[in-house]
C-alpha positions as CSV (number, residue, x, y, z in Angstrom):
1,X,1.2,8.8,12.5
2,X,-2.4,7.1,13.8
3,X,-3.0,4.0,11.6
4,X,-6.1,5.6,10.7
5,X,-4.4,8.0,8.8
6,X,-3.9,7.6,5.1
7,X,-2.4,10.2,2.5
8,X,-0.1,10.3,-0.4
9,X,1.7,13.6,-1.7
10,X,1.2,13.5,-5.0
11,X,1.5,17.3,-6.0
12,X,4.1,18.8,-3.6
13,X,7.1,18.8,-5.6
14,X,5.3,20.8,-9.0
15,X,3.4,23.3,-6.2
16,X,6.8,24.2,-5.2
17,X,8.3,24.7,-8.7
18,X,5.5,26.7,-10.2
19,X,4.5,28.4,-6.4
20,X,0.8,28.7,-7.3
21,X,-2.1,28.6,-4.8
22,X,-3.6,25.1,-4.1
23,X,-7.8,24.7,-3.7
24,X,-8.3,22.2,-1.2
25,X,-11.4,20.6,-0.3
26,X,-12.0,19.6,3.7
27,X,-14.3,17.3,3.7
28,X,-16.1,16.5,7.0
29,X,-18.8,14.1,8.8
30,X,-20.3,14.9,11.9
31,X,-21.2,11.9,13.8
32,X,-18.4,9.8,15.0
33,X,-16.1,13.0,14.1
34,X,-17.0,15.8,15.6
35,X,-19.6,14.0,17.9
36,X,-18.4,11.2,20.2
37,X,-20.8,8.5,19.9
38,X,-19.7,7.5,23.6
39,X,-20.1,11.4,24.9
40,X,-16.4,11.3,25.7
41,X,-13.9,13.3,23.5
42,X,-10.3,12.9,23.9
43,X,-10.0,16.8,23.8
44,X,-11.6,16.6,27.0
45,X,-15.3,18.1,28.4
46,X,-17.8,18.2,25.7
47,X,-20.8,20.8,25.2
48,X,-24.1,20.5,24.2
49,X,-24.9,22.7,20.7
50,X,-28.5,21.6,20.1
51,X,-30.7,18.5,19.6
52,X,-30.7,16.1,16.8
53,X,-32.6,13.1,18.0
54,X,-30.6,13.1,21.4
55,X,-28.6,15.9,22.4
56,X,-25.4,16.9,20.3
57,X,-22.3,17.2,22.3
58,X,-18.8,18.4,21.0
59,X,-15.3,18.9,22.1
60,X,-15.0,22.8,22.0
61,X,-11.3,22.8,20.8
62,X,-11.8,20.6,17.9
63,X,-14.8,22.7,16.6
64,X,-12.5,25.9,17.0
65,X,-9.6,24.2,15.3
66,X,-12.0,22.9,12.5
67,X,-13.4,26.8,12.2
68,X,-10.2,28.0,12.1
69,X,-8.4,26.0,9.2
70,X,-11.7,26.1,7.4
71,X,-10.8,30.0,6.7
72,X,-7.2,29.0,5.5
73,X,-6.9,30.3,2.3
74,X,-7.4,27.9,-0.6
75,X,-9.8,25.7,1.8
76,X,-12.7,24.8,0.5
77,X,-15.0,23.3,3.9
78,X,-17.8,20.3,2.9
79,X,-20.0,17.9,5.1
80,X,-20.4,15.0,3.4
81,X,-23.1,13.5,6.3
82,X,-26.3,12.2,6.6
83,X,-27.1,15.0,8.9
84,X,-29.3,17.2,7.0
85,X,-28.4,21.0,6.1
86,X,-31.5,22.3,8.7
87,X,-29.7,20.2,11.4
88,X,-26.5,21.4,11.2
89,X,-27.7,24.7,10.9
90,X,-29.9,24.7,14.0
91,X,-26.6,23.8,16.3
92,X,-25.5,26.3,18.2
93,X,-21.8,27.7,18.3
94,X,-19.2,26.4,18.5
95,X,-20.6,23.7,16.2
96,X,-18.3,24.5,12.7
97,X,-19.7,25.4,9.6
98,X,-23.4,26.6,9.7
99,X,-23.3,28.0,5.8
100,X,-20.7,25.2,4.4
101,X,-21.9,23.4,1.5
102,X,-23.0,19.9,2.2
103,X,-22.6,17.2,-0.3
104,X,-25.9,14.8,-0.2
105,X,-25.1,11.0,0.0
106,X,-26.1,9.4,-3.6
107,X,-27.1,6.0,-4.5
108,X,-24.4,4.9,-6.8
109,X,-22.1,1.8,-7.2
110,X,-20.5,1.4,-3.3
111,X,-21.1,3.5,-0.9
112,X,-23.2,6.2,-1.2
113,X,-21.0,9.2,0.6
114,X,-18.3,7.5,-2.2
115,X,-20.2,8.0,-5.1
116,X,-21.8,11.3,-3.8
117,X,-18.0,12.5,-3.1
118,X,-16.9,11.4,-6.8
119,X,-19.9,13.4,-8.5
120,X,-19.0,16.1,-6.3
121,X,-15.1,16.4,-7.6
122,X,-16.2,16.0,-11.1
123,X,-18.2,19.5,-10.3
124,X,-15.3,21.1,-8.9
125,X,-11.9,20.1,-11.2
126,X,-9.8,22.9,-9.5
127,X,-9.4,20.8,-6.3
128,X,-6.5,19.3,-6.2
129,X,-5.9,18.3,-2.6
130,X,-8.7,16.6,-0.4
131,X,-8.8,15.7,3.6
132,X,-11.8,13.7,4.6
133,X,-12.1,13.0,7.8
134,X,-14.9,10.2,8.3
135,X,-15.1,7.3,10.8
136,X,-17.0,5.4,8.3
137,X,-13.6,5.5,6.0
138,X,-11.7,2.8,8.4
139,X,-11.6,0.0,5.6
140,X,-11.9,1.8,2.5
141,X,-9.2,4.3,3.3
142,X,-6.4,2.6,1.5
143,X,-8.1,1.9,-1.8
144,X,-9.9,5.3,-1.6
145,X,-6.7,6.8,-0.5
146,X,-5.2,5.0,-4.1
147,X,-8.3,5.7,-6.3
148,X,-8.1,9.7,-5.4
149,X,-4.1,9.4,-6.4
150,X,-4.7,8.1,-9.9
151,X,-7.4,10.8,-10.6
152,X,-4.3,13.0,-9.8
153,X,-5.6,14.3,-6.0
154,X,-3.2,15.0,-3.3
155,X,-5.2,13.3,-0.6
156,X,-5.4,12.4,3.5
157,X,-8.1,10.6,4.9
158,X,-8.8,10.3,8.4
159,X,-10.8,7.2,10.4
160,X,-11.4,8.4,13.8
161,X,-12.7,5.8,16.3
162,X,-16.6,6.5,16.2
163,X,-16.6,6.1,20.2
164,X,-14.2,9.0,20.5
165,X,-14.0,10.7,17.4
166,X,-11.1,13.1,16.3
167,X,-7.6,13.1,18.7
168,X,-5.7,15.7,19.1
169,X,-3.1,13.6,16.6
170,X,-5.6,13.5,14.7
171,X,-6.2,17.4,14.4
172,X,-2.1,17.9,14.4
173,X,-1.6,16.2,11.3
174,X,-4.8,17.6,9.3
175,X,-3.9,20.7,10.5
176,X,0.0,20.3,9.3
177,X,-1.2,18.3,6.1
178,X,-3.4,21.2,5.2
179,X,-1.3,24.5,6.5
180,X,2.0,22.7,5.3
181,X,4.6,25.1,3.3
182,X,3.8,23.8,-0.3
């Protein structure tokens, strides 16, 4: 597993016994994530999906992958970006998630995608398992990781390198954390 992978099972063995369906939340940035900051993607060419200050480039792969377990059942997609809703929306395909709901960054004790994240959850009680994949999460990962276990959340967190966002390791073990047999 990348070191910049962080999770805890909290929840697996009591889905199994009582077999009911789990709401997940997949919570996304898009900078440093989906966007390369250095334009290269370790999925291999990027494209160019529209303009937000400079020209957005992605890693078509990733963005299909991303689509695709964002209509698993029980998946619940977010951003949780500074982007604003009009700029994700004005990207072209096969930029992910046009009409997801996008949590707004709050002022708050810490870090404001922390606190905006928190407010968030205590909106939505019936998710129980959250992956957020952010490369602003590098450091706070482990205690975040911790603090989302004692609220009683099944939880991965992903820190991609900003330069090169999301691997393809990386997008093998959300996608087998989130699609796993529970």
């Amino acid at each position: 597993m990348p070191p910049s992978v962080h999770f805890n099972n909290l929840f697996v063995n009591n889905l199994l016994i009582y077999g009911r369906p789990v709401p997940t939340a997949l919570v996304l940035d898009v900078d440093g994530v989906l966007c390369p900051a250095s334009g290269f993607s370790p999925f291999g060419a990027t494209i160019e999906v529209g303009v937000a200050l400079r020209p957005v480039h992605v890693p078509l792969p990733l963005c299909a992958a991303l689509a695709d377990l964002a209509g698993s059942p029980d998946v619940t997609p977010v951003w949780l970006t500074s982007w604003l809703p009009r700029t994700r929306r004005a990207m072209r395909p096969p930029f992910p998630g046009p009409e997801w709901e996008q949590i707004e960054p709050e002022p708050g004790d810490g870090w404001p995608k922390w606190s905006a994240l928190n407010a968030w959850l205590a909106r939505h009680p019936e998710i129980t398992r959250l992956a957020w994949v952010d490369d602003d999460l590098a450091d706070r990962a482990p205690r975040y990781t911790e603090e989302l276990a004692d609220r009683g959340l099944d939880a991965l967190l992903i820190s991609p390198a900003t330069d090169h966002g999301m691997t393809p390791d990386h997008l093998a073990h959300l996608t087998h954390w989130l699609t796993q047999d529970l």
